[in-house]
C-alpha positions, 0 to 999 in steps of 0.5 A, a space after each residue: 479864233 474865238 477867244 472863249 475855247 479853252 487853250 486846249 480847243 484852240 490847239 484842236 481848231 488848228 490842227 484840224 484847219 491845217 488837216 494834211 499839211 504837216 506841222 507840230 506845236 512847240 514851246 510850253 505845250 510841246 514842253 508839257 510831255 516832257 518836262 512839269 507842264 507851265 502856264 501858257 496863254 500862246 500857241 507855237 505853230 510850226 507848219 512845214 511847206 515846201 519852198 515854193 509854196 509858203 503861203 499855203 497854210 495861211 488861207 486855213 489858218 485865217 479861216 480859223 478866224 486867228 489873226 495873220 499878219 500882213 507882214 508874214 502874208 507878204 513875206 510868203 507872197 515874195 518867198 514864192 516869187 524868188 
């Protein structure tokens, strides 16, 4: 993801990319509609797949150009192998 959109824009870009699949922000942004905003500089994702397939958000994701472990990419490759 280009590192000049503004925090906010990020947000936007990710959730447009995900488009249906079902997912929220956490941490210090979900913290902002309830409590005194604070600063942040990261995003906490949390997408919702089923079991089976784990790695389905990760190809709309990387298309937003953020960086996807290699680690998390093979962890969702063995998860949906059983």
């Amino acid at each position: 993801m280009p590192a000049r959109l503004s925090l906010p824009d990020k947000v936007l870009a990710l959730h447009h990319a995900l488009g249906a699949t079902p997912h929220a922000f956490g941490g210090a942004l979900a913290l902002a509609y309830y409590a005194e905003p604070r600063s942040t500089v990261d995003i906490d994702l949390n997408v919702f797949v089923p079991a089976a397939e784990p790695s389905a958000p990760i190809e709309p994701l990387a298309a937003t150009g953020i960086e996807i472990g290699h680690g998390l990419i093979e962890a969702a490759r063995s998860q949906a192998q059983g």
